[in-house]
Backbone bond lengths (Angstrom), bond angles and torsions (degrees), N, CA, C in turn:
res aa  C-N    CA-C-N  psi(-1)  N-CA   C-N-CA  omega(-1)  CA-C   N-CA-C  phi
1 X - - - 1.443 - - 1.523 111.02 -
2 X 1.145 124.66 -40.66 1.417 140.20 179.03 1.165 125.96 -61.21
3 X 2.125 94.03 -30.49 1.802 100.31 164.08 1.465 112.15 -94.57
4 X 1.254 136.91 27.60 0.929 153.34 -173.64 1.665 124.22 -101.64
5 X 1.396 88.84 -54.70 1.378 112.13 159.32 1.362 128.40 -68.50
6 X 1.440 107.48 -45.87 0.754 111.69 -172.53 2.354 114.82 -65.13
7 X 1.399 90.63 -53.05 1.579 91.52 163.00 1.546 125.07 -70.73
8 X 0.975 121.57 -25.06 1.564 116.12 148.11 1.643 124.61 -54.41
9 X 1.099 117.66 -41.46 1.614 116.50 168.81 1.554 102.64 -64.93
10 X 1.346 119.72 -57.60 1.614 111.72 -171.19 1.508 111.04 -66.20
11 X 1.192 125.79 3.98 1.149 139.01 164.80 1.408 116.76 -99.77
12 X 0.997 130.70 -11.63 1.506 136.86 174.39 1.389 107.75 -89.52
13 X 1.326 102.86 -42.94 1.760 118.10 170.34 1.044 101.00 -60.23
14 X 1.102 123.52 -98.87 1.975 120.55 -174.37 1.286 121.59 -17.89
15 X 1.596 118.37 -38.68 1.478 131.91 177.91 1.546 113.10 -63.60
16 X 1.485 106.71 -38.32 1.141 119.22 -179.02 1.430 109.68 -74.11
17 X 1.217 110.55 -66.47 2.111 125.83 -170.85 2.012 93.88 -53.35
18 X 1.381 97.59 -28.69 2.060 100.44 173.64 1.714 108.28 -55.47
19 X 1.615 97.45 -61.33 1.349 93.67 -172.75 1.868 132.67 -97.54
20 X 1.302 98.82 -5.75 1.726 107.26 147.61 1.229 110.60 -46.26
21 X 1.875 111.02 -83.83 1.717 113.61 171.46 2.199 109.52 -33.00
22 X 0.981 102.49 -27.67 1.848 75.93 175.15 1.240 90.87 -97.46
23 X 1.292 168.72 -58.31 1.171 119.91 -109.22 1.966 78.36 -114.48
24 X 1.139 98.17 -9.63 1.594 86.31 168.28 1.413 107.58 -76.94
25 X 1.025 153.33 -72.92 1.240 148.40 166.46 1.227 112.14 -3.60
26 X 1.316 128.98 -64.99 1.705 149.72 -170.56 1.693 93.65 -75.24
27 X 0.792 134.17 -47.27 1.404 125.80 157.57 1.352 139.22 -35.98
28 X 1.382 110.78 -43.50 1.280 147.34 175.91 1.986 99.33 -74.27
29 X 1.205 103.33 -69.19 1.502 103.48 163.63 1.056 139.98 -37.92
30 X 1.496 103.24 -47.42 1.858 103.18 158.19 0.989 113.82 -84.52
31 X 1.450 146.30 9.67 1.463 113.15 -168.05 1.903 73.20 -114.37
32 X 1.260 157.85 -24.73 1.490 165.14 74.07 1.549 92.74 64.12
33 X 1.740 101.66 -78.49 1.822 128.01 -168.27 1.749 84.40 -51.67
34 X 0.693 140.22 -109.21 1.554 160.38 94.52 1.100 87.48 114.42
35 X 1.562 104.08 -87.31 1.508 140.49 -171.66 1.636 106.98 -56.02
36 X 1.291 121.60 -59.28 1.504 120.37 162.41 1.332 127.44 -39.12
37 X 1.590 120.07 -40.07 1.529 124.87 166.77 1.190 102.27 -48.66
38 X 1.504 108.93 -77.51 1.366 121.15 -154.36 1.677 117.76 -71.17
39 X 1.349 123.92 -2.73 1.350 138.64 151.39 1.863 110.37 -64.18
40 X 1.337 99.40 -61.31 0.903 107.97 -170.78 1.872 126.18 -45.14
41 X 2.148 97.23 -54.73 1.068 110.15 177.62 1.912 110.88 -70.20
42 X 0.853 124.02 -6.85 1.571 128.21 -178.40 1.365 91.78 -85.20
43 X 1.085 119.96 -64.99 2.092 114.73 -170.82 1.252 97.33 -56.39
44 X 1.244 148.50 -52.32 1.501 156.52 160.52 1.631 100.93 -14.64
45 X 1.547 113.21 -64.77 1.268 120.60 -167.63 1.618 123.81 -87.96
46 X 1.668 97.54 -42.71 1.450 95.31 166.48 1.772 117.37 -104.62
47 X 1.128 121.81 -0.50 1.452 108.17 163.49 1.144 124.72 -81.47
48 X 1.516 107.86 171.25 1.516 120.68 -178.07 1.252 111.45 -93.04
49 X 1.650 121.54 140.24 1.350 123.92 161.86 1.133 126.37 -124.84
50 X 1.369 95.51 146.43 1.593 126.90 -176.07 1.342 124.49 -145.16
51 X 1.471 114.88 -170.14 1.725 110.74 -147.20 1.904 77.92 -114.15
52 X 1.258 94.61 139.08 1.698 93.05 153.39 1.794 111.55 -122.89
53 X 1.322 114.71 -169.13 0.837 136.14 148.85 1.621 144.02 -60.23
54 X 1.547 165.89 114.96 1.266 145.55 163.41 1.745 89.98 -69.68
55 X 1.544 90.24 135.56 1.331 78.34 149.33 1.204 112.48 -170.44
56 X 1.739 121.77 56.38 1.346 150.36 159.92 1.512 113.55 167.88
57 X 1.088 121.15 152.72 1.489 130.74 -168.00 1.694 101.21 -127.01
58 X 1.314 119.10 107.53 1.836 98.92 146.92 1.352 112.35 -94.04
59 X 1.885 106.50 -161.32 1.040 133.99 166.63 1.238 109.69 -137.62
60 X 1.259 119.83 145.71 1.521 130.76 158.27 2.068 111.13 -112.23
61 X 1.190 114.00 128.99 1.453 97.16 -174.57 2.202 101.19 -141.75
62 X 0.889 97.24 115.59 1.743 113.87 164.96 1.060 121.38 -144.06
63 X 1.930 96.02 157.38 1.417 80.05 175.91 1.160 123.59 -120.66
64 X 1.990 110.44 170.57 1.750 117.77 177.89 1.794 97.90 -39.58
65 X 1.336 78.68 166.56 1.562 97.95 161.54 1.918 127.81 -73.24
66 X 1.318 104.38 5.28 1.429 131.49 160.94 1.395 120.01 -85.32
67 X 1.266 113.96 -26.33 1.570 122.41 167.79 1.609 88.73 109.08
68 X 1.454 145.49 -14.78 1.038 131.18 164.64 1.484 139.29 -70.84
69 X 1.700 103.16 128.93 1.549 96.40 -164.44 1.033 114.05 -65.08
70 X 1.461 131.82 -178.72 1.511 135.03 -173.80 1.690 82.37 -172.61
71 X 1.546 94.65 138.94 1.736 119.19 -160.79 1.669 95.59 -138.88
72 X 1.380 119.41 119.29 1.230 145.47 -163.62 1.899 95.23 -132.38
73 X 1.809 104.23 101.83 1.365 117.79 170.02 1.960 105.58 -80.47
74 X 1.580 89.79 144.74 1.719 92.82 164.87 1.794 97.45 -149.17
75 X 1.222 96.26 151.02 1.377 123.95 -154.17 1.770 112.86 -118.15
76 X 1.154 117.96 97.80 1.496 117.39 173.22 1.780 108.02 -59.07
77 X 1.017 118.35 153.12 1.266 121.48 -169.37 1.917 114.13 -166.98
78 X 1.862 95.50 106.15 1.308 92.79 175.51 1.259 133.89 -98.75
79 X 1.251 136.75 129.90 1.408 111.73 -170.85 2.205 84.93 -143.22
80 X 1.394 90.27 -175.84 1.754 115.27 -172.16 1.351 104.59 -115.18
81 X 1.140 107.05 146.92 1.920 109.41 176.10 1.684 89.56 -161.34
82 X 1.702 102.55 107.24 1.447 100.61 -157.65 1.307 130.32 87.28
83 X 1.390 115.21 -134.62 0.771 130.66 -159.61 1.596 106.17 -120.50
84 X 1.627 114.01 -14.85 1.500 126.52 -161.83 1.258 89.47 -113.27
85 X 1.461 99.04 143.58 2.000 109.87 166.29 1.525 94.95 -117.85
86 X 1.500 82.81 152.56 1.750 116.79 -166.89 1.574 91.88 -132.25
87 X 1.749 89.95 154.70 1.816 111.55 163.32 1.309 87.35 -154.52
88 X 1.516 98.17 137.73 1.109 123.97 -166.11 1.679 95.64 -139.64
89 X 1.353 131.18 146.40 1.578 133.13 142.97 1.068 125.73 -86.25
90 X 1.539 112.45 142.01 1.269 126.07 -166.90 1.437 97.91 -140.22
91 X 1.654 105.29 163.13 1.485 117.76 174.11 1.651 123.35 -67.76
92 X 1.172 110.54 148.12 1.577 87.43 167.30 1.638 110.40 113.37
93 X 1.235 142.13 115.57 1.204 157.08 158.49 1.691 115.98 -25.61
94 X 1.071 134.78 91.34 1.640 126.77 170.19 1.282 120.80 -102.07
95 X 1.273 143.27 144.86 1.658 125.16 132.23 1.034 123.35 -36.31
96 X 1.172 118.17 139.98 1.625 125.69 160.16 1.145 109.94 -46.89
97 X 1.418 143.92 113.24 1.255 141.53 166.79 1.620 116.26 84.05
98 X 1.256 95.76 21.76 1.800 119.84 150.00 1.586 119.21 -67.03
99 X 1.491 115.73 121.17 1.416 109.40 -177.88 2.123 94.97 -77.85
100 X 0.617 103.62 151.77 2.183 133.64 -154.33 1.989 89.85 -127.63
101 X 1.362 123.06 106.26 0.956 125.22 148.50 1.781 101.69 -92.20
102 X 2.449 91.64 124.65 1.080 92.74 -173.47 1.637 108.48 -141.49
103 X 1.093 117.19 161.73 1.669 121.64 174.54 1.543 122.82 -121.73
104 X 1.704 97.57 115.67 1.430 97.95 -177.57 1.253 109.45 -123.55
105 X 1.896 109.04 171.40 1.331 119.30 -170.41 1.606 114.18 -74.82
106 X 1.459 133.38 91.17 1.091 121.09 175.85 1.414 130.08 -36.82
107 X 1.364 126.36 -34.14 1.456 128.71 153.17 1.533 133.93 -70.96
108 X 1.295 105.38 -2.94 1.466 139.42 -177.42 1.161 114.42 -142.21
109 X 1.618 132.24 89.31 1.637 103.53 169.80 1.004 107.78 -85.12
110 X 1.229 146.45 -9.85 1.714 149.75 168.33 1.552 111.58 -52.89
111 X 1.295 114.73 0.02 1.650 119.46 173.84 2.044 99.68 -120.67
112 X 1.480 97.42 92.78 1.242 110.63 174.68 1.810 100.53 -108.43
113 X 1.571 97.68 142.82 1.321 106.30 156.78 1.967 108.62 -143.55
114 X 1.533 112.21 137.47 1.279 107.41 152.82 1.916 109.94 -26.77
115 X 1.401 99.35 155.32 1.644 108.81 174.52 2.062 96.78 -77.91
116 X 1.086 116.70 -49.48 1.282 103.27 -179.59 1.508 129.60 -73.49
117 X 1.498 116.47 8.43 1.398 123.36 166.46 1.658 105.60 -88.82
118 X 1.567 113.26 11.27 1.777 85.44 -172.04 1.827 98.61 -144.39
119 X 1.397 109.49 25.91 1.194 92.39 156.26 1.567 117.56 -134.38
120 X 1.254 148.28 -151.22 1.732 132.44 -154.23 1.571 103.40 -58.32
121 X 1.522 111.57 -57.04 1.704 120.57 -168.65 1.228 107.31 -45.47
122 X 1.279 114.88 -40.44 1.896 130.93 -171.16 1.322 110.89 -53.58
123 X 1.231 110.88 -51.30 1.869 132.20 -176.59 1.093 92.08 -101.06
124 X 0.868 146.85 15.22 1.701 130.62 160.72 2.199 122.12 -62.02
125 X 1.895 83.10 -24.39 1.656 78.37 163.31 1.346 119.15 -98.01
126 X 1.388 115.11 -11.03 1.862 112.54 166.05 1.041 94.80 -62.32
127 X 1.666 135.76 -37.22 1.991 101.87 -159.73 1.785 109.29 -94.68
128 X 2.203 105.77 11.83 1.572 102.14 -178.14 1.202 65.58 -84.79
129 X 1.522 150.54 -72.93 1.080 138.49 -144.60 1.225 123.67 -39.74
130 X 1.434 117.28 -57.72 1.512 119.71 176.35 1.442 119.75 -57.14
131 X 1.714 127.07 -24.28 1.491 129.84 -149.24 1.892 79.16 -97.49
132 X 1.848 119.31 -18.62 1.592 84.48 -177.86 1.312 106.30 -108.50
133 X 1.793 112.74 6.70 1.486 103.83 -170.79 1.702 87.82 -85.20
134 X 1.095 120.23 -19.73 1.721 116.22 -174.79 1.201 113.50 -93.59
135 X 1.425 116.54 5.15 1.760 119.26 163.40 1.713 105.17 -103.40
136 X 1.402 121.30 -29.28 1.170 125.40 156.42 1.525 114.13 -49.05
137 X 1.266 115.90 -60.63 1.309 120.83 170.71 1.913 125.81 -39.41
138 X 1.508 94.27 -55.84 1.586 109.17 174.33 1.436 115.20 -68.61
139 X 1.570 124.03 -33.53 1.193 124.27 160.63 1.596 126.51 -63.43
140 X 1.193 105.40 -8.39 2.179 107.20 173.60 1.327 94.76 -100.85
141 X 1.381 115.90 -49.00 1.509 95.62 179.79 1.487 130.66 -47.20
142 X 1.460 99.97 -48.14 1.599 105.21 177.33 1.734 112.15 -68.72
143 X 1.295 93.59 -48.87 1.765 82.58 154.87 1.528 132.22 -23.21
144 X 1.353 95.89 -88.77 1.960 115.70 164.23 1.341 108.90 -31.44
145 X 1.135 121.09 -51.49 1.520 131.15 -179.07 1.865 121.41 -59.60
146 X 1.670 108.52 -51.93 0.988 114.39 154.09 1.459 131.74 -60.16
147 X 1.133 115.76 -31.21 1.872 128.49 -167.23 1.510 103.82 -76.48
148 X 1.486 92.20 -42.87 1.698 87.18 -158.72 1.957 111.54 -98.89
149 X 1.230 106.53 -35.45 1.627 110.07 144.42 1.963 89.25 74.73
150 X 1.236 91.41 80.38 1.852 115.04 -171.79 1.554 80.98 -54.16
């Protein structure tokens, strides 16, 4: 009986330390989503825009945990503010020698974004992001809720 208990508790533990680590994680993710909107829409509103330059393209490419790749473009980008030229990377696919309507942090020019990453359309995939990390979220709870049966 004693080993009974006893592996049922270390099993309650593990169950538990399982679902802390997610919903902390997913926590972390939205407040992540969150922070990216609301970065985003402020440079939108209080930065300055201007035209840059493309003037290199990578790729980054791995894959989901489905085995499907997923390919994330970044974009060198030169532009002038003053008298000083800057390159900065940004999201997003360019030609080489594509003029880049862009918005940067006047107290920061090291915080560049394309003009179409910073107003609603731009963040429109942070808030798919958030609507499934918060159905992910609502789905462990009800989980937890169902499993463990207060």
């Amino acid at each position: 009986m004693a080993r009974w208990l006893s592996r049922r508790s270390l099993s309650g533990v593990g169950s538990f330390a399982f679902f802390a680590a997610w919903f902390g994680i997913l926590i972390v993710m939205l407040v992540a989503q969150v922070f990216d909107i609301v970065s985003a829409l402020d440079l939108g509103r209080h930065g300055v825009r201007t035209t840059g330059v493309a003037l290199s393209t990578r790729s980054e490419t791995w894959n989901d945990t489905d085995g499907h790749p997923i390919t994330v473009n970044y974009t060198k980008i030169g532009f002038t503010v003053g008298t000083q030229r800057h390159v900065e990377e940004i999201s997003g696919w360019y030609a080489t020698g594509e003029k880049v309507r862009i918005v940067y942090d006047p107290e920061s020019v090291n915080v560049v974004r394309s003009e179409e990453d910073t107003g609603l359309g731009g963040v429109a995939g942070n808030f798919v992001g958030i609507a499934l990390l918060l159905g992910m979220l609502v789905f462990g709870v009800s989980f937890v809720f169902s499993w463990h049966r207060w």
